[in-house]
Legacy VTK file of the C-alpha trace (Angstrom):
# vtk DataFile Version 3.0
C-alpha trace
ASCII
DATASET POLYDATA
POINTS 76 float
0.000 0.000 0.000
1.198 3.829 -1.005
1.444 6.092 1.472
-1.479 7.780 -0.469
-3.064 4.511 -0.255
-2.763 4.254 2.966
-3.883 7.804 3.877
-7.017 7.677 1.822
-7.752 4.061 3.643
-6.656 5.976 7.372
-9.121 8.978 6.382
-12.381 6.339 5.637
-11.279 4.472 8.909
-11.574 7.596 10.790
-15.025 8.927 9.074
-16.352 5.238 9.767
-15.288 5.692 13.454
-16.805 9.305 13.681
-20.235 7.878 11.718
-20.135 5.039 14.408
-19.708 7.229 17.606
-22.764 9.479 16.387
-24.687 6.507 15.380
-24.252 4.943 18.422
-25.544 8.191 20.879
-28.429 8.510 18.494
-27.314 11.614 17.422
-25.963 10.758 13.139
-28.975 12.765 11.853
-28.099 16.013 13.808
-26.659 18.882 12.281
-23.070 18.749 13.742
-23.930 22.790 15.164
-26.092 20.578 17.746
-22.944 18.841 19.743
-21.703 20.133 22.807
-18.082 20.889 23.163
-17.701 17.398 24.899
-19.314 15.213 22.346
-16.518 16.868 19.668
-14.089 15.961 22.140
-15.149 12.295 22.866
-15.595 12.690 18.697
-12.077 13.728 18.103
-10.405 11.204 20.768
-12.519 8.002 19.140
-10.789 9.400 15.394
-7.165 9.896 16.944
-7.685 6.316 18.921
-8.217 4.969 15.734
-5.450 6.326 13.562
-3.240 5.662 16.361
-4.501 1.747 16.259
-4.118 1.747 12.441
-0.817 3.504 12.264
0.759 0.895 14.560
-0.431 -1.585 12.813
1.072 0.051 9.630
4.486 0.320 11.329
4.163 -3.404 12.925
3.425 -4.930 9.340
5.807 -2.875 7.317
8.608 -1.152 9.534
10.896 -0.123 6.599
8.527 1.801 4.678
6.781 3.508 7.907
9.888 5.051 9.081
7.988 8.921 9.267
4.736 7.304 10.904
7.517 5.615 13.361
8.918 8.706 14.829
5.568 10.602 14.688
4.081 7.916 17.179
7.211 8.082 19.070
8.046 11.378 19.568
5.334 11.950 22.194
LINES 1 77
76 0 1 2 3 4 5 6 7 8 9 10 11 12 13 14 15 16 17 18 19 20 21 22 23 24 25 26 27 28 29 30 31 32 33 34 35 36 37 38 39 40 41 42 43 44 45 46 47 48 49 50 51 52 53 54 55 56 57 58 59 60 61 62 63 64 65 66 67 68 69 70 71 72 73 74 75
């Protein structure tokens, strides 16, 4: 996978995780004006989770090519 590839696959991942936290509080057919500060944190967190899950699994799988993604995890 291209590290376009794999940015255009980390971007869906993340809107599926966003459509699945406001699906799951009942809230997907709200206009997003409607969500309290909180909710677009708890929003936020679930997407950064995610890409954090995904981009260690990127590294794990192929550690040559993920050198970047490597020290942005680890620089923390």
């Amino acid at each position: 996978m291209t590290e376009d590839e794999w940015q255009a696959h980390v971007t869906r991942e993340a809107a599926k995780e966003i459509g699945a936290w406001l699906e799951a509080r009942g809230r997907l057919d709200q206009p997003i004006c409607s969500l309290t500060m909180r909710d677009l944190e708890a929003l936020a967190q679930n997407a950064i989770t995610h890409f954090i899950v995904l981009a260690s699994r990127r590294v794990a799988v192929a550690p040559d090519s993920s050198g970047d993604l490597r020290r942005f995890l680890m620089s923390g």
